[in-house]
C-alpha positions in Angstrom: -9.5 -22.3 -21.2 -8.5 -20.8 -17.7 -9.8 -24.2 -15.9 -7.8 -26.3 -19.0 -4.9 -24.4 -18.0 -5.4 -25.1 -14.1 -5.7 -28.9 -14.8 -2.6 -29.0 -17.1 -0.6 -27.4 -14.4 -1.7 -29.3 -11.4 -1.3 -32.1 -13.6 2.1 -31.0 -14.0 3.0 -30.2 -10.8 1.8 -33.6 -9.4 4.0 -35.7 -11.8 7.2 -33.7 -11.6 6.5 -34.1 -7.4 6.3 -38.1 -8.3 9.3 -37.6 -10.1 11.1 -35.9 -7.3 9.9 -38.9 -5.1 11.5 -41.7 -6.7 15.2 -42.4 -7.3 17.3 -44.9 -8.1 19.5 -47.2 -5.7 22.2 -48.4 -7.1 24.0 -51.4 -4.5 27.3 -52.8 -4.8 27.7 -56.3 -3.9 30.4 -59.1 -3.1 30.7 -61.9 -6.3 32.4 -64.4 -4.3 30.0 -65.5 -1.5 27.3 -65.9 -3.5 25.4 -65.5 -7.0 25.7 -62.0 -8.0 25.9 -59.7 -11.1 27.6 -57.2 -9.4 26.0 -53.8 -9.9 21.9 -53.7 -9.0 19.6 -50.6 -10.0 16.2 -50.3 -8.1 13.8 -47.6 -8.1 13.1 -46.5 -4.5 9.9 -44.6 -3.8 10.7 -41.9 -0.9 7.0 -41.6 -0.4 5.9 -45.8 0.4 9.6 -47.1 1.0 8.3 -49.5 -2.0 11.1 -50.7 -4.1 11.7 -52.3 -7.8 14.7 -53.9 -9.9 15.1 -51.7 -12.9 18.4 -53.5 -14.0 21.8 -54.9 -13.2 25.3 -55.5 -15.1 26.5 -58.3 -16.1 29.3 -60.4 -14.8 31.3 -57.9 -12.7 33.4 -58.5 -10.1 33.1 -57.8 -6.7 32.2 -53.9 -7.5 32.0 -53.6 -3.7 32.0 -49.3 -3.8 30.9 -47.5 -6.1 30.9 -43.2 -7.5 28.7 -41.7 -9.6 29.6 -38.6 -11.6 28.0 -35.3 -11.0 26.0 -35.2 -14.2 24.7 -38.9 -13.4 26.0 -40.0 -16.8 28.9 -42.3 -15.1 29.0 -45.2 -12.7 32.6 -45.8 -11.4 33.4 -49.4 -9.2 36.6 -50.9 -7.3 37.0 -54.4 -8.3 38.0 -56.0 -5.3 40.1 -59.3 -6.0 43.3 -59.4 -4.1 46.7 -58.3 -6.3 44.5 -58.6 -9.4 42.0 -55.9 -8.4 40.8 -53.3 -10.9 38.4 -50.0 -11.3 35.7 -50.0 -13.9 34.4 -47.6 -15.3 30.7 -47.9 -16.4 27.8 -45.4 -18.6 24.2 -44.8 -16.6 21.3 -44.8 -18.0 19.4 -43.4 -15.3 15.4 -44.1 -16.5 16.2 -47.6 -17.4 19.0 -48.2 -15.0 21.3 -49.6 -17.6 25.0 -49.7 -17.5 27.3 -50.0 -20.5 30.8 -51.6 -19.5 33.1 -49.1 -20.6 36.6 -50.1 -19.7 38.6 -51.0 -16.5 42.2 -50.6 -15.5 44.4 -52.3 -13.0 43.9 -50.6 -9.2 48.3 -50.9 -9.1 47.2 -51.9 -5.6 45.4 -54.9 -3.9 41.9 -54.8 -2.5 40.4 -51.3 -3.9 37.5 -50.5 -1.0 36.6 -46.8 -1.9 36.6 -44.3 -4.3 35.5 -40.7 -5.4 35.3 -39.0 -9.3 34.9 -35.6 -10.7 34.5 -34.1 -14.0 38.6 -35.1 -14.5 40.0 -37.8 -11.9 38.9 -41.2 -10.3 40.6 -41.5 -7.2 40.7 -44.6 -5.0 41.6 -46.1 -2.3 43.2 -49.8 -2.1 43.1 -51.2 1.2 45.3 -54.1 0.9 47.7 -51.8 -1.2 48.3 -49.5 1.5 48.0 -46.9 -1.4 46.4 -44.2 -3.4 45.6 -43.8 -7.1 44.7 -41.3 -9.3 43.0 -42.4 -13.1 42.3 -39.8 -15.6 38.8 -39.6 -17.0 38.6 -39.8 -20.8 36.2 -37.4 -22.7 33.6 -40.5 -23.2 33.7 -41.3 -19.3 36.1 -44.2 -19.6 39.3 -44.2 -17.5 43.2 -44.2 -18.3 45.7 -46.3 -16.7 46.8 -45.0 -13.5 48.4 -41.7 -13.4 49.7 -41.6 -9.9 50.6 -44.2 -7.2 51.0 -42.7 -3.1 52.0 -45.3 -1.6 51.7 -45.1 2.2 54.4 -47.0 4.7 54.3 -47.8 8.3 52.5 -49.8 10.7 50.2 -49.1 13.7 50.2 -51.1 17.4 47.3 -53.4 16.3 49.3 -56.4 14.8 47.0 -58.5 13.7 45.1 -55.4 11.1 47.9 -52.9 11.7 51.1 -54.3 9.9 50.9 -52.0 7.3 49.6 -49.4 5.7 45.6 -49.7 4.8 44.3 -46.6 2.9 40.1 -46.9 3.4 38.7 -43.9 2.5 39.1 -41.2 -0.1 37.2 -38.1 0.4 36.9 -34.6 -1.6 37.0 -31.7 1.1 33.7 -29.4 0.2 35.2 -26.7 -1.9 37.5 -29.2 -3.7 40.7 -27.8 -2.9 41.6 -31.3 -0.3 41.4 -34.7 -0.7 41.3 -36.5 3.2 42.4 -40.1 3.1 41.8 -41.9 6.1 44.9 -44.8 7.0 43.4 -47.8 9.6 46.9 -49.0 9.4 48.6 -46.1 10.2 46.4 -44.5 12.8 46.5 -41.1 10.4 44.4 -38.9 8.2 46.6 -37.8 5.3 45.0 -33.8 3.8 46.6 -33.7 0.4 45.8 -30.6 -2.0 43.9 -31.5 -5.1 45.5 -30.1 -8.5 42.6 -31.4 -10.7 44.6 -30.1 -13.8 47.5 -31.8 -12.9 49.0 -34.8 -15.5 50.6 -37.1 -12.7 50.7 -34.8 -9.4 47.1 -34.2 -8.8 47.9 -35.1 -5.3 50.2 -33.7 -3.5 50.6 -34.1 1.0 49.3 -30.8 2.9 50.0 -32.3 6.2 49.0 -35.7 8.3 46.5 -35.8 11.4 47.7 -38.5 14.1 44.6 -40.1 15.8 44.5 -42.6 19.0 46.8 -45.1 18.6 45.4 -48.6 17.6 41.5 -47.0 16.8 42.0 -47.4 13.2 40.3 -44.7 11.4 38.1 -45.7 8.5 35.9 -43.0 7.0 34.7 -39.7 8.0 31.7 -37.1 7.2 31.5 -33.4 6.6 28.6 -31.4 8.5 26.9 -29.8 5.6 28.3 -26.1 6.8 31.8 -27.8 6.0 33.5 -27.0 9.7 33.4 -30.5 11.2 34.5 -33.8 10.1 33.6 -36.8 12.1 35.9 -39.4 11.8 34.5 -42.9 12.8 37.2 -45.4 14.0 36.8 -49.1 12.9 39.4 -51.0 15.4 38.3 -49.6 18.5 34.3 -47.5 17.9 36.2 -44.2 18.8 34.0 -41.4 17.0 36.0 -38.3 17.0 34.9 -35.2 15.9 37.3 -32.4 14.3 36.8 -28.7 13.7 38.1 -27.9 10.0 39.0 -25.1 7.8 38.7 -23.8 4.3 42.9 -24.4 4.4 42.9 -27.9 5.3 43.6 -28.0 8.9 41.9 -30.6 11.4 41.9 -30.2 15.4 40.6 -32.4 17.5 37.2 -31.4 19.3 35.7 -34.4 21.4 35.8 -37.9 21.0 33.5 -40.9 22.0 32.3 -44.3 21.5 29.4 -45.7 19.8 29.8 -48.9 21.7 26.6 -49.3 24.6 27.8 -49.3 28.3 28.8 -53.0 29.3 29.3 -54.5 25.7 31.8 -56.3 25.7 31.7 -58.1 21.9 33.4 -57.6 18.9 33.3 -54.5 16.6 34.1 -53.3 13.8 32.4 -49.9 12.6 31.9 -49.2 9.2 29.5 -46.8 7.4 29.4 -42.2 8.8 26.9 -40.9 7.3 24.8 -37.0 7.9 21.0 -37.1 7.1 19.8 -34.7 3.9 19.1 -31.8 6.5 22.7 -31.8 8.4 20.9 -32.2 11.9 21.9 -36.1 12.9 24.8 -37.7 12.5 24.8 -42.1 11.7 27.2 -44.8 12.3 26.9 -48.5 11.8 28.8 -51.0 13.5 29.2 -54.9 12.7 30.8 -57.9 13.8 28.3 -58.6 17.3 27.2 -55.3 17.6 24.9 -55.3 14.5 23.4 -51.7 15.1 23.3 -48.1 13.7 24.0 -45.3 16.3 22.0 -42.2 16.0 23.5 -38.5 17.1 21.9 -35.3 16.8 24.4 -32.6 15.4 24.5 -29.1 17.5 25.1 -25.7 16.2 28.4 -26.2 17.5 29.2 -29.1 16.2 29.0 -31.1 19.0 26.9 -34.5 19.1 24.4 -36.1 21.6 23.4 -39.6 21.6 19.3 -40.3 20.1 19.4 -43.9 20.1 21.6 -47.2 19.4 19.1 -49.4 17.1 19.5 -52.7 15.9 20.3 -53.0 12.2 18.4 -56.9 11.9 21.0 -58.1 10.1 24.9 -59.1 10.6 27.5 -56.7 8.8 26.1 -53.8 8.1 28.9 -52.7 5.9 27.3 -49.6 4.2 24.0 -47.9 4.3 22.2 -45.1 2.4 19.9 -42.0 3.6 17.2 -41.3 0.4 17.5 -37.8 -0.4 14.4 -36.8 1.3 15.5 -38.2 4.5 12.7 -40.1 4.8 14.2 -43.9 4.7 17.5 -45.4 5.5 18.6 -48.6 3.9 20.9 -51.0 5.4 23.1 -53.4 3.3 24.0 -56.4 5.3 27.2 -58.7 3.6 26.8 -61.7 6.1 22.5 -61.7 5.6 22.5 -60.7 2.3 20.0 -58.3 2.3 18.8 -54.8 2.5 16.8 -53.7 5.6 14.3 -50.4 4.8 14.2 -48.4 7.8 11.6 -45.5 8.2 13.0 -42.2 9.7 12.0 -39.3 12.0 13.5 -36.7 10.5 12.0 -34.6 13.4 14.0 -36.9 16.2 16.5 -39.0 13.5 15.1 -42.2 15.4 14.5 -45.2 12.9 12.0 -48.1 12.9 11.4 -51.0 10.7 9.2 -50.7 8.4 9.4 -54.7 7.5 10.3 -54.5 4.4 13.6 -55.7 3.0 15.6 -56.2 -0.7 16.6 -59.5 -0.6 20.3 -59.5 -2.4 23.8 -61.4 -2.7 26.0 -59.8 -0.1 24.8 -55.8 -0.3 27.8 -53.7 0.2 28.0 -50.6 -1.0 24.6 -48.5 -1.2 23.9 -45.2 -2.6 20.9 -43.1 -4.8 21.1 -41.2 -7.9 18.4 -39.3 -9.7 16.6 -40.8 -12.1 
């Protein structure tokens, strides 16, 4: 009976570590390029880098970023189409990877590009727009019509992409008492406090951080202690790291760039990202750069330079860490696929592993459990 018991457990044990090996990717894509559904669902194995399609939605639009709720029940999506954007709100199945369309509602704002949820608000960011907004969440998941519009003003040195205001990012601060909004228009990070409760002033403006004029800030990272915030510039490659506190303040530390000495092609970085353990620090970069740069994270917060590696693809517009850090995946809009990179999480360097997800414009990556 002992040994029976001993089997049964190990037996256990070994599928419930299978379990903890395999996610689910969800991937956001572009409608308008090419043929698309809009929302994919593969299971990733953490263990092989082997991948299959579980399930996709039907018919949506452009869901080019996407949020899922805490208890993985929800699936949130910007609809990005111009002056008749919207955000959808979706349920997740997780075994199956289904998605049942649960309602959307217009973004009050053109060009939606990111977007965050907890267990009351959906808050997003529309690009175009030059605004924030803030849905409700109804008790079955769906959303309400907006419930507040910021709408930012002003205009950066960069005349071409700086005319206007260009909200890009929407960020929780880690206790949940900030939201950080990053404006590549206005060269600014707007800290606003976060009254969850709220009806129609769950945001309201702490203060605004000025960064180098014409770098045009587009999304940032917290180290996992929650003291430092690095801020990745799309305009100009400027990586600046901040110091932060638990009462919403920013201050410069150190700033960068994440271009190689002598380059001298276009840019335009995209995806910050930290690896599971906190200890390195990734930034992808498109346009003719095409490459992911790779920082180990101090104990001070400070960052040195590993490597600058070729993403094999051309706009590398988001990519994802699995949650064991073992892989990163790259979602290229131009090459329209996914490249699987293997990763040392003892030196954060990345190689190819060859294989790839072959998928319509890939531009918004991130894992769930299943």
């Amino acid at each position: 009976m002992k040994r029976l018991y001993m089997l049964l457990f190990s037996a256990l044990a070994f599928t419930n570590l299978q379990a903890q090996n395999k996610f689910n990717l969800l991937v956001g894509t572009y409608t308008n390029t090419c043929k698309s559904d809009g929302i994919y669902v593969y299971e990733f194995n953490s263990n092989s880098g082997e991948f299959k399609l579980k399930n996709s939605s039907e018919g949506v639009l452009s869901p080019s970023y996407l949020s899922v709720s805490a208890d993985n029940k929800f699936i949130y999506a910007v609809n990005e189409n111009g002056t008749q954007s919207t955000v959808s709100a979706f349920r997740y199945n997780s075994p199956n990877g289904k998605l049942t369309f649960l309602n959307k509602n217009d973004a009050l704002g053109a060009d939606p590009c990111h977007l965050i949820n907890d267990s009351q608000n959906v808050i997003v960011a529309n690009y175009s727009g030059g605004s924030i907004v803030v849905f409700k969440k109804s008790p079955n998941g769906s959303i309400t019509p907006v419930q507040q519009l910021i709408q930012h003003e002003g205009k950066g040195p960069n005349v071409a992409r700086q005319e206007k205001a260009h909200v890009h990012m929407v960020v929780f601060s880690p206790d949940k008492k900030f939201v950080l909004s990053n404006d590549l228009g206005l060269d600014k990070i707007f800290i606003y406090k976060y009254n969850p409760n709220s009806k129609n002033e769950m945001l309201t403006l702490k203060s605004t951080v000025d960064v180098k004029p014409g770098s045009g800030p587009r999304h940032l990272t917290f180290s996992k202690d929650g003291k430092f915030v690095y801020l990745i510039q799309e305009l100009d490659a400027t990586l600046t790291t901040f110091s932060y506190d638990k009462t919403g303040n920013l201050k410069v530390l150190a700033e960068t760039s994440i271009l190689p000495k002598g380059f001298t092609g276009g840019t335009g970085a995209a995806a910050i990202k930290i690896s599971p353990d906190g200890n390195f620090l990734y930034v992808s970069d498109r346009v003719d750069a095409n490459a992911i740069s790779v920082y180990k994270i101090l104990k001070n917060g400070s960052i040195e330079l590993v490597e600058q590696q070729s993403t094999l693809g051309k706009g590398p517009r988001d990519f994802a860490i699995d949650p064991t850090g073992n892989y990163l995946l790259v979602g290229h809009q131009y090459t329209n696929d996914i490249i699987i990179f293997k990763r040392d999480k003892t030196t954060g360097k990345l190689t190819d592993t060859g294989k790839k997800i072959e998928l319509c414009s890939p531009v918004g990556l991130i894992f769930t459990k299943i």
